[in-house]
C-alpha positions, 0 to 999 in steps of 0.5 A: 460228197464228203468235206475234207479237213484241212491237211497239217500243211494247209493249217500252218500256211494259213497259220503263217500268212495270218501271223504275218499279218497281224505283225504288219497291220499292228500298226493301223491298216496296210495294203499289198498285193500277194506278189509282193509277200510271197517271198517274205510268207513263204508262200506263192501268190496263189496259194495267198489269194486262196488264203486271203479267201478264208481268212476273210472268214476266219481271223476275227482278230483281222479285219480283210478287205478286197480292196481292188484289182489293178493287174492283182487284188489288192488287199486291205488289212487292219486290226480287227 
């Protein structure tokens, strides 16, 4: 079984949403839910979940938490 590499497109989603979030958690922390950013990202509530996933992992600069699950996931934010 063979490990793909993330496509161009993959990278720029993910390159957007950890962009957007770094401006809106300057601030201190915030919470959302995906449904509610989607349009601001340009993305589907969806494809931000599976983003969160990874940039949990990834984005040092970003502290993510799952915060709680009332009818979606709520995610926590702040500044690493």
């Amino acid at each position: 079984m063979s490990v793909t590499e993330p496509s161009q497109d993959d990278r720029s989603k993910e390159d957007r949403l950890r962009s957007y979030l770094r401006q809106k958690a300057e601030d201190g922390e915030m919470y959302f839910k995906s449904k509610f950013i989607a349009d601001e990202v340009g993305l589907s509530p969806k494809e931000i979940g599976a983003l969160m996933v990874k940039l949990r992992k990834s984005a040092g600069e970003l502290e993510i938490e799952k915060w709680s699950y009332t009818s979606a996931t709520t995610w926590r934010v702040e500044p690493a």
